[in-house]
N, C-alpha and C positions, 0 to 999 in steps of 0.2 A: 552529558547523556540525558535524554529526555529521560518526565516519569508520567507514568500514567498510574491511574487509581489502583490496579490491581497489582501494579510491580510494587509500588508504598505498601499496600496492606501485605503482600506474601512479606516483603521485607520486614515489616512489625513481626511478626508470626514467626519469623525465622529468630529474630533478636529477640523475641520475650520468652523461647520455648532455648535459647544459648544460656542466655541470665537464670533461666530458670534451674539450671543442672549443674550441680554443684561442681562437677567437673568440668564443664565447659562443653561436653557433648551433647550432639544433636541428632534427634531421631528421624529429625524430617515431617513431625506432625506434632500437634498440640493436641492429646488423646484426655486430657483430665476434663474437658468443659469448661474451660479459664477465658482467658482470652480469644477471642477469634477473630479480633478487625474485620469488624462486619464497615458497611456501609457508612452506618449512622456513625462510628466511632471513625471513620476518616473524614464523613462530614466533620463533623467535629476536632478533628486534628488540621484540619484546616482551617479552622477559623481562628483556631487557638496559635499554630503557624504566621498566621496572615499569607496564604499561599491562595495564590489565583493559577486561573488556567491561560496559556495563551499559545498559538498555531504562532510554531516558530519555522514552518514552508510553506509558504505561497506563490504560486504563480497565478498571476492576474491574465484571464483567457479573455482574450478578445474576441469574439464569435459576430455573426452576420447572424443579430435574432430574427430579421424582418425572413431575409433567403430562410434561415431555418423553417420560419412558421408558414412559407409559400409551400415549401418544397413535399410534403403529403397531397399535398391538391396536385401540385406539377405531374409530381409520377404517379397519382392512381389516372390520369388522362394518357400520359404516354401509357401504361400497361392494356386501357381501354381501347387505347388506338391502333395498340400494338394485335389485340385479341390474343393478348397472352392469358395461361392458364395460369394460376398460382401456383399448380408443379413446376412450369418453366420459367420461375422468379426465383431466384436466389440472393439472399446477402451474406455475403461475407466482409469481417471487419478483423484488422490484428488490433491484439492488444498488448500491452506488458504486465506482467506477474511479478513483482519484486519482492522477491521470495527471500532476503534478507532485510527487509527495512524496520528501520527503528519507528517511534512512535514519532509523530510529527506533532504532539503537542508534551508539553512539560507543566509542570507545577513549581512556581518560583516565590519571591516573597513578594509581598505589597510595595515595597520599596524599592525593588527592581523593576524597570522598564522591560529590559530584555536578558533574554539566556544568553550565556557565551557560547561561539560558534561553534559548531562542528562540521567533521566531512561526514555528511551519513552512506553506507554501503548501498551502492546504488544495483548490488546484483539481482538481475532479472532474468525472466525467460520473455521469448515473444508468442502469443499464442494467436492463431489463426482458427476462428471459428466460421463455422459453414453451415444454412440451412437452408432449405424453402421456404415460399411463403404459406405453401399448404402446410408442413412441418413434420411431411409422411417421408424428407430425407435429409437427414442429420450426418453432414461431415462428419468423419472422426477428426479430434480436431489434430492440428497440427502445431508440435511445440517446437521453438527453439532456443540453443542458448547461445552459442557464442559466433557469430560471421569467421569462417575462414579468410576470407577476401576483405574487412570491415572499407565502407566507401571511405572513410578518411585516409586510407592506404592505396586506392583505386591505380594511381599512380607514383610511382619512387620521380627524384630528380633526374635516378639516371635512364629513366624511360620503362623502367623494367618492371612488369607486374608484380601488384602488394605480395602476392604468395610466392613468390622465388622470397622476398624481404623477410616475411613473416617466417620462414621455417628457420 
């Protein structure tokens, strides 16, 4: 499971305020002024660790920079040629929200190269946002979660559309 600086520091906090009650009960805060796993005290627990950071998801994007850096000069001459107003210029673009995902970087020791794998939850929404270029009209946006029809289902073997399958 990945860790990031602030799930280690609640994690100290939870474990020093457990050891700390005779009983083993826990109120859920550290109210006396003791410990607080501040910042400087994780710096520091990581040196002492030998724990480095390192991005265990990457995808390498391969992009067209040259098209990228044309493409502002292309379309302000199409918009000019066009004698379009900036009300009647709209962008719209979807995105994904992955409104379960874990932390894509971890803290491991010096001595390890790499983290061991995992499946991370890939669940998302897709979201469709919408404006002009003047900015005096804002889509609401539009969310989605899950395809009825998903295109990997498009069609069965036996000819018959994905949603007679899927129900």
């Amino acid at each position: 499971m990945p860790l990031s600086g602030p799930m280690v520091r609640e994690k100290a906090k939870r474990l020093y305020a457990y050891f700390k009650e005779p009983d083993g009960s826990f109120s859920g805060e550290c109210t006396d002024g003791g410990f607080q796993a501040s910042e400087g005290w994780f710096n520091k627990f990581k040196v002492r660790q030998s724990l480095h950071n390192i991005k265990i998801i990457g995808e390498a994007a391969s992009a067209d920079t040259a098209a990228a850096g044309r493409y502002p000069e292309e379309f302000a001459n199409l918009v000019a040629d066009g004698e379009y107003k900036p009300e009647q210029v709209f962008n719209a673009d979807e995105t994904a929200l992955f409104w379960k995902r874990m932390p894509n970087k971890t803290f491991i020791s010096k001595s390890e190269k790499s983290a061991p794998g995992f499946k991370a939850a890939k669940d998302r929404v897709t979201l469709l946002l919408c404006f002009n270029a003047s900015g005096d009209c804002v889509i609401k946006p539009l969310m989605l979660y899950r395809s009825f029809n998903p295109r990997g289902f498009k069609k069965s073997k036996q000819g018959q559309p994905a949603s007679v399958l899927a129900c």
